[in-house]
PDB file of N, CA, C and O in Angstrom, chain B, residues numbered from 101:
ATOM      1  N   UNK B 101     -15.636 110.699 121.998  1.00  0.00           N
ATOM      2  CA  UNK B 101     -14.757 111.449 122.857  1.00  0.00           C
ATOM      3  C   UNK B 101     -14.959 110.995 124.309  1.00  0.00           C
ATOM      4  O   UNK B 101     -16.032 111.004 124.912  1.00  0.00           O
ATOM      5  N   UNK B 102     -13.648 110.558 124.828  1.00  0.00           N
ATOM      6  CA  UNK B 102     -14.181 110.167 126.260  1.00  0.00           C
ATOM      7  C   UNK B 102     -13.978 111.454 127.351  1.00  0.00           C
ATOM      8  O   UNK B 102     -13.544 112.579 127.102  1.00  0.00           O
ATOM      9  N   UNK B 103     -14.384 110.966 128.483  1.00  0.00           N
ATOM     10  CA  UNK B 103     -14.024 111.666 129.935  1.00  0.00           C
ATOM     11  C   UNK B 103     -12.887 112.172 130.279  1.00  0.00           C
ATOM     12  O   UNK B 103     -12.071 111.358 130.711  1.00  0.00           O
ATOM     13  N   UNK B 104     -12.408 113.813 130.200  1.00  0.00           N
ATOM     14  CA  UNK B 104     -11.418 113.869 130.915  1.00  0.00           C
ATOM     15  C   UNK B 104     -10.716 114.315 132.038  1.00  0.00           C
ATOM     16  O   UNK B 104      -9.555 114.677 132.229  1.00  0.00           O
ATOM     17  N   UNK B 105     -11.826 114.184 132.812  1.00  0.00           N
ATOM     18  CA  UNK B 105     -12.174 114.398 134.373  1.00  0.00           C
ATOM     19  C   UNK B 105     -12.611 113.463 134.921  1.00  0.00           C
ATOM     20  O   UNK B 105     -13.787 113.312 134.591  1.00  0.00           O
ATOM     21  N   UNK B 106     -12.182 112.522 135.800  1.00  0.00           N
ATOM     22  CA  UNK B 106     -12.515 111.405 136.654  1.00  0.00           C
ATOM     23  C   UNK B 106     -13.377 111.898 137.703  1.00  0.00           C
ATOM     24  O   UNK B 106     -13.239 112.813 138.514  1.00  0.00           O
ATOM     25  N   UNK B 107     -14.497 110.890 137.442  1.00  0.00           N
ATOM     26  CA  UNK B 107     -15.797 110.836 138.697  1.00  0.00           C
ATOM     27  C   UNK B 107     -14.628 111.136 139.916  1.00  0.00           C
ATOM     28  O   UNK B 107     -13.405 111.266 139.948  1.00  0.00           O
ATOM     29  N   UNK B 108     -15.748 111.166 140.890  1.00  0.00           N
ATOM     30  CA  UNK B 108     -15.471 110.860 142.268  1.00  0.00           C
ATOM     31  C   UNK B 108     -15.136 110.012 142.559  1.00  0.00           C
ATOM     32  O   UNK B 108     -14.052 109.811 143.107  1.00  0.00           O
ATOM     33  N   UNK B 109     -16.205 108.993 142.205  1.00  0.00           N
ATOM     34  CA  UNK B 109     -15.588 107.480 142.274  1.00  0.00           C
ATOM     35  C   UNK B 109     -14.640 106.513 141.873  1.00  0.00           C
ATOM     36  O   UNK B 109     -14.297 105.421 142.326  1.00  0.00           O
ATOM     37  N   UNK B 110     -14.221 107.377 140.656  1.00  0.00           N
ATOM     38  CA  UNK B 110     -13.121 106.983 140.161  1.00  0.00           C
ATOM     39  C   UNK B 110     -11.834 107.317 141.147  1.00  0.00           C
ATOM     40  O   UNK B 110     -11.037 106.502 141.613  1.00  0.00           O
ATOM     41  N   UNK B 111     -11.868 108.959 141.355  1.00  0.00           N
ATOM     42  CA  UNK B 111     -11.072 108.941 142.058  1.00  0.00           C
ATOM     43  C   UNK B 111     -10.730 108.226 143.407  1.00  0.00           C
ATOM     44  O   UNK B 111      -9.601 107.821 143.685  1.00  0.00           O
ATOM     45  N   UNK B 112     -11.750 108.125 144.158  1.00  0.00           N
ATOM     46  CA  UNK B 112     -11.716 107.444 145.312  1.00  0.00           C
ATOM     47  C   UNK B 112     -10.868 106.219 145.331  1.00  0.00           C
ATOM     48  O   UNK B 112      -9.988 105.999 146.163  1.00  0.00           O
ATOM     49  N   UNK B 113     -11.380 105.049 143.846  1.00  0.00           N
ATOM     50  CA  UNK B 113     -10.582 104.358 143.815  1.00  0.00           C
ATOM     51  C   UNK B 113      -9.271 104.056 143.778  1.00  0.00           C
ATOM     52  O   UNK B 113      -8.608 103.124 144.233  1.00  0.00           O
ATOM     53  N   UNK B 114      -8.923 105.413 142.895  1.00  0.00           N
ATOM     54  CA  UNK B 114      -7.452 105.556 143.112  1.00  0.00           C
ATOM     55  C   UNK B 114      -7.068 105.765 144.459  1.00  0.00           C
ATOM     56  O   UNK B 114      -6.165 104.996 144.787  1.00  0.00           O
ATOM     57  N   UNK B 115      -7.484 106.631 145.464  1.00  0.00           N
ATOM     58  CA  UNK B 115      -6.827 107.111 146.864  1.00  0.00           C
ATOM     59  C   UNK B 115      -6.985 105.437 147.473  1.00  0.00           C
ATOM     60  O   UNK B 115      -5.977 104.875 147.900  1.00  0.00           O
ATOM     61  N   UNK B 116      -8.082 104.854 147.465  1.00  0.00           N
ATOM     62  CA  UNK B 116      -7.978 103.987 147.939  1.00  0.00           C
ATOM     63  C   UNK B 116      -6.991 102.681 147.521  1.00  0.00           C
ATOM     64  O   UNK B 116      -6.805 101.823 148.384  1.00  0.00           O
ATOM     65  N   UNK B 117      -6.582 102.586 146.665  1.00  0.00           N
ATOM     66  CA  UNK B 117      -5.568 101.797 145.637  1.00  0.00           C
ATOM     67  C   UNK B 117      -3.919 102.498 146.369  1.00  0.00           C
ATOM     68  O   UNK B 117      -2.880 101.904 146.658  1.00  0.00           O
ATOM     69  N   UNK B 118      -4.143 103.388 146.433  1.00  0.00           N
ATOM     70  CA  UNK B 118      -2.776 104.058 147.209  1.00  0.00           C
ATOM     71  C   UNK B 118      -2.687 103.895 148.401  1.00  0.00           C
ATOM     72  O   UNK B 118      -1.615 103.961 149.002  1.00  0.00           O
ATOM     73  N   UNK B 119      -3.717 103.673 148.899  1.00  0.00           N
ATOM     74  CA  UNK B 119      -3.684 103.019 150.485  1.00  0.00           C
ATOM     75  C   UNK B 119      -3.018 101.760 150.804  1.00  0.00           C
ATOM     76  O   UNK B 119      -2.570 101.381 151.886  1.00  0.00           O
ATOM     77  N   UNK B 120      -3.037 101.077 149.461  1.00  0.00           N
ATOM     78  CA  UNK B 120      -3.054  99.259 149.582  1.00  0.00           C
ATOM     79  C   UNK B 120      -1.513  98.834 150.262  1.00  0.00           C
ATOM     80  O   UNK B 120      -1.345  97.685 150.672  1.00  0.00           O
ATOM     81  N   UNK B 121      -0.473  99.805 150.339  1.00  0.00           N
ATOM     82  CA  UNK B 121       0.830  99.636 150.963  1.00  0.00           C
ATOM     83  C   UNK B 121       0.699  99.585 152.556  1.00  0.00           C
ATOM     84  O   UNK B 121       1.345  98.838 153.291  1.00  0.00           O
ATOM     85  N   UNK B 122      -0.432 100.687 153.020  1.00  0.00           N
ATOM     86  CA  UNK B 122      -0.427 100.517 154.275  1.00  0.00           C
ATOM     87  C   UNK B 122      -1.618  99.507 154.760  1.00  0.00           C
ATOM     88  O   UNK B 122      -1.507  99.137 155.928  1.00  0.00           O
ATOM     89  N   UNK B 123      -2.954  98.914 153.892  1.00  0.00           N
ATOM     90  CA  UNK B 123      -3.572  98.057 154.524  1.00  0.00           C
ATOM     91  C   UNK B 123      -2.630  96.598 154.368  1.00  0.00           C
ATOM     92  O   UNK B 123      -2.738  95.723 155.228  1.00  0.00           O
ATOM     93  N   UNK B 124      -1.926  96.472 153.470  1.00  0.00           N
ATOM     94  CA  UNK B 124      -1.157  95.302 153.307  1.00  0.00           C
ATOM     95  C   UNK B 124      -0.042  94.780 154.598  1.00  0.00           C
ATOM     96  O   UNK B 124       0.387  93.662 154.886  1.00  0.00           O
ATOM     97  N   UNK B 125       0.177  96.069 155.167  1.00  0.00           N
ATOM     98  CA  UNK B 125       0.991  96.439 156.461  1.00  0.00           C
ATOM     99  C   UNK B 125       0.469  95.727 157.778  1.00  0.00           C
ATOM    100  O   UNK B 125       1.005  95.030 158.641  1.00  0.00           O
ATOM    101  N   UNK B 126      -0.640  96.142 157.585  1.00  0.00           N
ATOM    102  CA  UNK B 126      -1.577  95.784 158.516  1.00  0.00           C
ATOM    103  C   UNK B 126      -1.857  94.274 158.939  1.00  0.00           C
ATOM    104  O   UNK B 126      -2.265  93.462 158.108  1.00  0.00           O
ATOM    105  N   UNK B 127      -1.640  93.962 160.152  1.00  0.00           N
ATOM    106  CA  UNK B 127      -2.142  92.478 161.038  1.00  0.00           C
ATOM    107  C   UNK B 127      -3.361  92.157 160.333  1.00  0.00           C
ATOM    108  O   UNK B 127      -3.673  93.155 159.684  1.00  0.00           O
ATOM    109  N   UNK B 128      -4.058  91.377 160.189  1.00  0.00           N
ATOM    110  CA  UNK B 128      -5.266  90.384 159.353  1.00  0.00           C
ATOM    111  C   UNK B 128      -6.482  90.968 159.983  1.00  0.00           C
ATOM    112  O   UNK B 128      -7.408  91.449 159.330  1.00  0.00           O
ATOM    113  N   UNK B 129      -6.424  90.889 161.637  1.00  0.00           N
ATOM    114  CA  UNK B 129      -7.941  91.975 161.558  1.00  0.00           C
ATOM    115  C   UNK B 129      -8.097  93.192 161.887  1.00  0.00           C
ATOM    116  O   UNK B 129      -9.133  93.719 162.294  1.00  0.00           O
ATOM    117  N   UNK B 130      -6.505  93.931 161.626  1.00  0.00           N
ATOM    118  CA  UNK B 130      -6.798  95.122 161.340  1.00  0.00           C
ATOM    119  C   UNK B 130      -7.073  95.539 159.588  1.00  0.00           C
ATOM    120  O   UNK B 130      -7.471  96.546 159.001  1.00  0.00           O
ATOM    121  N   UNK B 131      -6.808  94.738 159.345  1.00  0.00           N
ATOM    122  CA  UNK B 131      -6.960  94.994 157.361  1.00  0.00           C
ATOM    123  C   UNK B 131      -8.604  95.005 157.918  1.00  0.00           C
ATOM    124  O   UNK B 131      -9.261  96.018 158.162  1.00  0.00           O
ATOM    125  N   UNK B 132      -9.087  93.498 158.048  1.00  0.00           N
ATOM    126  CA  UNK B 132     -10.248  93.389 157.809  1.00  0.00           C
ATOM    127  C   UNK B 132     -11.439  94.785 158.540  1.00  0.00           C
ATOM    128  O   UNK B 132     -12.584  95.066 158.189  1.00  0.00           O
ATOM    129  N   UNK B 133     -10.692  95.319 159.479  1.00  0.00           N
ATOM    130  CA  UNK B 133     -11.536  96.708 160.060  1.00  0.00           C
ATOM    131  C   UNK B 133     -11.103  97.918 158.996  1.00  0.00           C
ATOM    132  O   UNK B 133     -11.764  98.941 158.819  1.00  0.00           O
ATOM    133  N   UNK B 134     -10.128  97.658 158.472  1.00  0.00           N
ATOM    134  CA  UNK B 134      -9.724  98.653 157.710  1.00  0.00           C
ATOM    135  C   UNK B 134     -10.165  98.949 155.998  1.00  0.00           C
ATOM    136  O   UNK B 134     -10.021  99.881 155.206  1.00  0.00           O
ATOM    137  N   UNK B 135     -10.778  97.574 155.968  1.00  0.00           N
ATOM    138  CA  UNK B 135     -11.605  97.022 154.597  1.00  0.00           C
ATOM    139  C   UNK B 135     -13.037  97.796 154.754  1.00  0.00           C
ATOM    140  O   UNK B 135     -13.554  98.610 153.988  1.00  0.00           O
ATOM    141  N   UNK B 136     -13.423  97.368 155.776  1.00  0.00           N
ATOM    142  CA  UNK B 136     -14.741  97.849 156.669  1.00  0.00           C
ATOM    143  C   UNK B 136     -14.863  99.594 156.445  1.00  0.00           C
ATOM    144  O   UNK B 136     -15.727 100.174 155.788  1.00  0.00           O
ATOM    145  N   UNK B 137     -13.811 100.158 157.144  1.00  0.00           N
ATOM    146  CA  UNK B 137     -13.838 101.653 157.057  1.00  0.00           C
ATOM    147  C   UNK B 137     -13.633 102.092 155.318  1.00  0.00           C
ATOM    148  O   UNK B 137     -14.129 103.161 154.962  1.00  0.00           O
ATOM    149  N   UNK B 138     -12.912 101.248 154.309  1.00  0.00           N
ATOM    150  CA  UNK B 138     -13.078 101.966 152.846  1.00  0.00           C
ATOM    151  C   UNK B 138     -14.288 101.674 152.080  1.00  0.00           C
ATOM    152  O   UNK B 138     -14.643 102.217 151.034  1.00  0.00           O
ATOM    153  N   UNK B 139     -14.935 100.658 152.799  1.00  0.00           N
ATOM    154  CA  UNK B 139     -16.772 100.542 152.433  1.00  0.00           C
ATOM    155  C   UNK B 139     -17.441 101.855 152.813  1.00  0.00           C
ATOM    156  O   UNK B 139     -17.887 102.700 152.037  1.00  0.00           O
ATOM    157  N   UNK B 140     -17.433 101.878 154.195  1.00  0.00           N
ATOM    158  CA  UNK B 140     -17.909 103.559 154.503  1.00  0.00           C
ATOM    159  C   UNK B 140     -17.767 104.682 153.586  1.00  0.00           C
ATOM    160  O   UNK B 140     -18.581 105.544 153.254  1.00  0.00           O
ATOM    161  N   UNK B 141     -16.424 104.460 153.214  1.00  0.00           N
ATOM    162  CA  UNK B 141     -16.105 105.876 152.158  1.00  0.00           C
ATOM    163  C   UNK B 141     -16.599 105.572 151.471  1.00  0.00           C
ATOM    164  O   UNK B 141     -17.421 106.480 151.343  1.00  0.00           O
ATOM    165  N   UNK B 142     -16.919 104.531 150.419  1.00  0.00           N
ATOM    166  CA  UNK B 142     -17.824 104.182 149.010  1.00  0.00           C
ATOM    167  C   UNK B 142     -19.203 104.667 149.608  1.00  0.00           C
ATOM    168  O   UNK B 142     -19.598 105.384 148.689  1.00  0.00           O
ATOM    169  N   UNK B 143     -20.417 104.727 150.824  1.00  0.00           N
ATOM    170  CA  UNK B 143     -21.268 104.408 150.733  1.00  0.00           C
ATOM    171  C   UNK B 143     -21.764 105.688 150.728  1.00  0.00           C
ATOM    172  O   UNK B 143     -22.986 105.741 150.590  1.00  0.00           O
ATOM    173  N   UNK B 144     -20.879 107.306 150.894  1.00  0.00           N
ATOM    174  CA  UNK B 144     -21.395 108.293 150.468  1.00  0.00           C
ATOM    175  C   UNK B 144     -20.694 109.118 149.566  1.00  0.00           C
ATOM    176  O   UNK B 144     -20.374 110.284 149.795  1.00  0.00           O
ATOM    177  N   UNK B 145     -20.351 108.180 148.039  1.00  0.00           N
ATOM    178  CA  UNK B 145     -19.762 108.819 147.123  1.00  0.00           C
ATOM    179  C   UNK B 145     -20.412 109.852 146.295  1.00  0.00           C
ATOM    180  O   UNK B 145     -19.917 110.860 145.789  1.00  0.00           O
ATOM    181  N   UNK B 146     -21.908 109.295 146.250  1.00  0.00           N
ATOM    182  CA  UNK B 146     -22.958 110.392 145.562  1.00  0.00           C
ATOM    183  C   UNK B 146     -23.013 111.977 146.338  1.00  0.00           C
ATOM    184  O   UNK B 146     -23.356 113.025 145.790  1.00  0.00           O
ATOM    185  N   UNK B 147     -22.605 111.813 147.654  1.00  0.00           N
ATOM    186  CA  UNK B 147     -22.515 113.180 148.746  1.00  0.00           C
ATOM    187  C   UNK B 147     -21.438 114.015 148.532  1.00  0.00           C
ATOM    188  O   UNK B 147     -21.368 115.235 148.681  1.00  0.00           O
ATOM    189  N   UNK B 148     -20.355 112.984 148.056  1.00  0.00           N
ATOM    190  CA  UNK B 148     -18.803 113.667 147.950  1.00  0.00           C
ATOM    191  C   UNK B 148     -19.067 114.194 146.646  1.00  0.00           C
ATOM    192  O   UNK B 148     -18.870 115.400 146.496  1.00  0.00           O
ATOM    193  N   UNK B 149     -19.441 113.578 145.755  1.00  0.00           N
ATOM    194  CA  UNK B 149     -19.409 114.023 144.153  1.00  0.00           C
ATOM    195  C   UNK B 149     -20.386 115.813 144.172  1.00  0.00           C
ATOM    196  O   UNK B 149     -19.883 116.914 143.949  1.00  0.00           O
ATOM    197  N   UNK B 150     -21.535 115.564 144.443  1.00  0.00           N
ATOM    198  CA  UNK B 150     -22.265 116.946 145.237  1.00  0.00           C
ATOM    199  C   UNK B 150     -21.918 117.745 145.433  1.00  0.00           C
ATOM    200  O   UNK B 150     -22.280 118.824 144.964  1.00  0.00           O
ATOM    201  N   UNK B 151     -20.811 117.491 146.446  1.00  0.00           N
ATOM    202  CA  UNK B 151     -20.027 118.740 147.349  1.00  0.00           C
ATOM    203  C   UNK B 151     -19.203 119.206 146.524  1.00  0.00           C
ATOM    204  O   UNK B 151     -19.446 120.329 146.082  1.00  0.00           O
ATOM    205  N   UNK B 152     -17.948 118.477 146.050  1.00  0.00           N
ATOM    206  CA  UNK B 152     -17.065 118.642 144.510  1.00  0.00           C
ATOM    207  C   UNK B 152     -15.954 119.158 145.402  1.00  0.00           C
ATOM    208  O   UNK B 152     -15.307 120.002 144.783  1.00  0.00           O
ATOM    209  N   UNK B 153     -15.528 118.975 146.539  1.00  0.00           N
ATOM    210  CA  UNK B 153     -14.212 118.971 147.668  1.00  0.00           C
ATOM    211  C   UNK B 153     -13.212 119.155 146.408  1.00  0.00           C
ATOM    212  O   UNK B 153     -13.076 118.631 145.303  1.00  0.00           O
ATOM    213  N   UNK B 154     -12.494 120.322 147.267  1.00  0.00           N
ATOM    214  CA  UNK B 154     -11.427 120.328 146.038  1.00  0.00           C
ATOM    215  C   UNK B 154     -10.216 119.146 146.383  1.00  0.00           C
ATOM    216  O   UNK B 154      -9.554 118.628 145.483  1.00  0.00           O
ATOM    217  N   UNK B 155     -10.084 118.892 147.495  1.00  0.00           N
ATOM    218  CA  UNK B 155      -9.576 117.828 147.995  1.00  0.00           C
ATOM    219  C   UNK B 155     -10.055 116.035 148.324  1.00  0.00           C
ATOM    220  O   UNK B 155     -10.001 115.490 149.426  1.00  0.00           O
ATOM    221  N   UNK B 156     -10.493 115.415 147.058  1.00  0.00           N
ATOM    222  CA  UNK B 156     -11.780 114.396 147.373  1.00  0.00           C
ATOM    223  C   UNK B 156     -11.250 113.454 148.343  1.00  0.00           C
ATOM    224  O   UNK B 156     -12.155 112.648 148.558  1.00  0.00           O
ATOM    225  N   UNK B 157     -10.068 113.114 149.143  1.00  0.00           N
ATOM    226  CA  UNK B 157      -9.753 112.925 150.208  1.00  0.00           C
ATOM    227  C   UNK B 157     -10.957 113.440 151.305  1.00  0.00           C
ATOM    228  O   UNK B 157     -11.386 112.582 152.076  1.00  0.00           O
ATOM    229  N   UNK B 158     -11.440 114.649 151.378  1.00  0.00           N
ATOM    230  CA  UNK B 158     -12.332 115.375 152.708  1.00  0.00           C
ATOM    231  C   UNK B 158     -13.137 114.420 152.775  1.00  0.00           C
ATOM    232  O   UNK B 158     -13.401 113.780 153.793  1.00  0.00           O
ATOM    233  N   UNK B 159     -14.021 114.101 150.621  1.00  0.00           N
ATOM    234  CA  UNK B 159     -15.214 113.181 151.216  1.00  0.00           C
ATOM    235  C   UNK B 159     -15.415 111.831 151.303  1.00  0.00           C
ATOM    236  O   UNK B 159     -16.426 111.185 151.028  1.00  0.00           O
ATOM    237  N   UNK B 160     -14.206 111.421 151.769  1.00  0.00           N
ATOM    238  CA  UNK B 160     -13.703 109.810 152.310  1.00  0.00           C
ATOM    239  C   UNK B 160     -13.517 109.867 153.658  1.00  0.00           C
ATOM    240  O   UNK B 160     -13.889 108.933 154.368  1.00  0.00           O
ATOM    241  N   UNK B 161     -12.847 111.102 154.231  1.00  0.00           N
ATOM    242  CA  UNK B 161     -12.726 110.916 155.757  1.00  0.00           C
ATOM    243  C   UNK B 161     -14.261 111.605 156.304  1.00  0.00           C
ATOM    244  O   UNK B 161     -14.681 111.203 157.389  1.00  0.00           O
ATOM    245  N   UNK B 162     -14.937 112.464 155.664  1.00  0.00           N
ATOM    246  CA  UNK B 162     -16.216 112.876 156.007  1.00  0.00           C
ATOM    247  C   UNK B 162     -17.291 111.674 156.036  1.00  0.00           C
ATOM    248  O   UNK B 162     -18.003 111.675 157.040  1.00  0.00           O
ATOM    249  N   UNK B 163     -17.473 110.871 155.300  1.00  0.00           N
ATOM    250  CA  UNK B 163     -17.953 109.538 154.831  1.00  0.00           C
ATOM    251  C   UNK B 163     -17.971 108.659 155.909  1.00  0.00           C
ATOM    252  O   UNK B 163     -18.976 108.134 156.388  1.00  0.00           O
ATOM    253  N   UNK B 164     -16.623 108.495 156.331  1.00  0.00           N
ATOM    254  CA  UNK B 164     -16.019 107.749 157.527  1.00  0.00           C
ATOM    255  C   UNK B 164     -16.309 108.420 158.926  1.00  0.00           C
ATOM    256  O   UNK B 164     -16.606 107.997 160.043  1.00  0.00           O
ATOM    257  N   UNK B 165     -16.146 109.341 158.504  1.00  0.00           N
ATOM    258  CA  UNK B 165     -16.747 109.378 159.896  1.00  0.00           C
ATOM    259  C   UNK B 165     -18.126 109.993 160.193  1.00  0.00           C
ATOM    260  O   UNK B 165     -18.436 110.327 161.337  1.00  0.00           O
ATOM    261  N   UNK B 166     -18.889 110.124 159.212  1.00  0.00           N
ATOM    262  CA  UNK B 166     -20.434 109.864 159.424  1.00  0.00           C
ATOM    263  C   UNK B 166     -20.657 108.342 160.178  1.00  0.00           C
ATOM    264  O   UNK B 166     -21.117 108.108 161.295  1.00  0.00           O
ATOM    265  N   UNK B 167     -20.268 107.617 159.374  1.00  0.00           N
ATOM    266  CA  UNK B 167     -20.781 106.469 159.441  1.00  0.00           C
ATOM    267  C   UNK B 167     -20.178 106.197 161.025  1.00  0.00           C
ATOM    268  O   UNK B 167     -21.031 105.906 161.864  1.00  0.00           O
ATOM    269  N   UNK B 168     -19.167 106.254 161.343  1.00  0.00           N
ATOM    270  CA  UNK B 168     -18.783 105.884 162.616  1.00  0.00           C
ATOM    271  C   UNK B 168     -19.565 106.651 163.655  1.00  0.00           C
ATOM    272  O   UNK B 168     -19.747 105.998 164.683  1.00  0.00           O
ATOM    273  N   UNK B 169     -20.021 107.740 163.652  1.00  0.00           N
ATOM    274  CA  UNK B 169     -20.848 108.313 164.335  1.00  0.00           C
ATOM    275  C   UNK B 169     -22.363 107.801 164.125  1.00  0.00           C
ATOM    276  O   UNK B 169     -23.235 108.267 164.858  1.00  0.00           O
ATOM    277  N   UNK B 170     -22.606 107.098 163.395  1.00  0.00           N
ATOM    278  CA  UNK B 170     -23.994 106.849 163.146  1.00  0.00           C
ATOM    279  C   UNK B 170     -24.045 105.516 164.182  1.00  0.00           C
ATOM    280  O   UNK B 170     -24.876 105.254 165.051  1.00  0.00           O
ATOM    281  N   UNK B 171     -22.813 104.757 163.750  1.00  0.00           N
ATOM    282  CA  UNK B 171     -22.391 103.348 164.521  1.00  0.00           C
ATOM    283  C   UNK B 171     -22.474 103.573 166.465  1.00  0.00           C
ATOM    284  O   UNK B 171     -22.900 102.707 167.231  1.00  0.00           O
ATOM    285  N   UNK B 172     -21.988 104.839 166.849  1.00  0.00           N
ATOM    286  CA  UNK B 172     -21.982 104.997 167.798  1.00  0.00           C
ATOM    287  C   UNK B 172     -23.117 105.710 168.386  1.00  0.00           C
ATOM    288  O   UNK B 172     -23.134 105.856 169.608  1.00  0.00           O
ATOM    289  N   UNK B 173     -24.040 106.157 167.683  1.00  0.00           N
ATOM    290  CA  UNK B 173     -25.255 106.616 168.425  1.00  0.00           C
ATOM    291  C   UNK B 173     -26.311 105.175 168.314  1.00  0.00           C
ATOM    292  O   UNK B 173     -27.171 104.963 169.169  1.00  0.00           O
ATOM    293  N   UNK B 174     -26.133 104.461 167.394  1.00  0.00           N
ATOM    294  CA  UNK B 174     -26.837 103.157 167.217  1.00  0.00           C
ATOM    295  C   UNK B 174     -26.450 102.417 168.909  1.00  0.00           C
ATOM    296  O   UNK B 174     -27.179 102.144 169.863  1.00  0.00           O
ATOM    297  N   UNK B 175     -24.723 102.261 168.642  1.00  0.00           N
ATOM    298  CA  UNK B 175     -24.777 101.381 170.601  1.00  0.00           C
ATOM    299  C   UNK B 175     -24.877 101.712 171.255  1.00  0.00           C
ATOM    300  O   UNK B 175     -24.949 100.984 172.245  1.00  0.00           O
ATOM    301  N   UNK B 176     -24.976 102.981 171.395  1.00  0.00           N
ATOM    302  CA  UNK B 176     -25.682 104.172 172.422  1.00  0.00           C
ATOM    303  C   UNK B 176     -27.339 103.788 172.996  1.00  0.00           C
ATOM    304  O   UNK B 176     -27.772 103.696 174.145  1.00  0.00           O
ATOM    305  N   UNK B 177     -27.823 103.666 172.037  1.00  0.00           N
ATOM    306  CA  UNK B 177     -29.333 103.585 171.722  1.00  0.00           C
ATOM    307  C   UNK B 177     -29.896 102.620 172.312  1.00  0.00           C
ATOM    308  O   UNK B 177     -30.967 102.597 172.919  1.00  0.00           O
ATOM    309  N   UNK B 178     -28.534 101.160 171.965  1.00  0.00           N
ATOM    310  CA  UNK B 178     -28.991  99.935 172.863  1.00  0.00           C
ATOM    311  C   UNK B 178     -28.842  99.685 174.245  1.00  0.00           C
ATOM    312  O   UNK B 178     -29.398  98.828 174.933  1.00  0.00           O
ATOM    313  N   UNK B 179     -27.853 100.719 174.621  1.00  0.00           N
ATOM    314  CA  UNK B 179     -28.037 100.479 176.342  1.00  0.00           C
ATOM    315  C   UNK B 179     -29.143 100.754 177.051  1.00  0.00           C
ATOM    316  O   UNK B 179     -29.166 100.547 178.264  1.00  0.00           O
TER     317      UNK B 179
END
């Protein structure tokens, strides 16, 4: 009997697969920043799955913008 509730990660992939109209849109290094930001969302899927967002959209833009805040206290740090 398989799964009939998709991980998180599964889902993610899908939201992110639905994105592919507007990164395709996108100038070459805005894709490539925009490739960059759907890594972020993968890198706290175990956090999103946790939480169980009834909207798993929240823990892709929550994800994202951890990480961008982490990015910005890091060049902060180096001045």
């Amino acid at each position: 009997m398989g799964r009939t509730v998709p991980t998180y990660r599964m889902t993610l992939e899908s939201i992110i697969q639905s994105w592919s109209d507007f990164r395709r849109a996108l100038p070459r290094e805005d894709r490539e920043v925009f490739d960059q930001m759907v890594n972020r969302a993968r890198m706290h899927s175990s956090a999103s799955t946790y939480a169980a967002f009834s909207d798993p959209v929240e823990g892709a833009l929550l994800s994202i913008l951890l990480e961008q805040e982490k990015e910005i206290r890091r060049l902060r740090e180096k001045r």
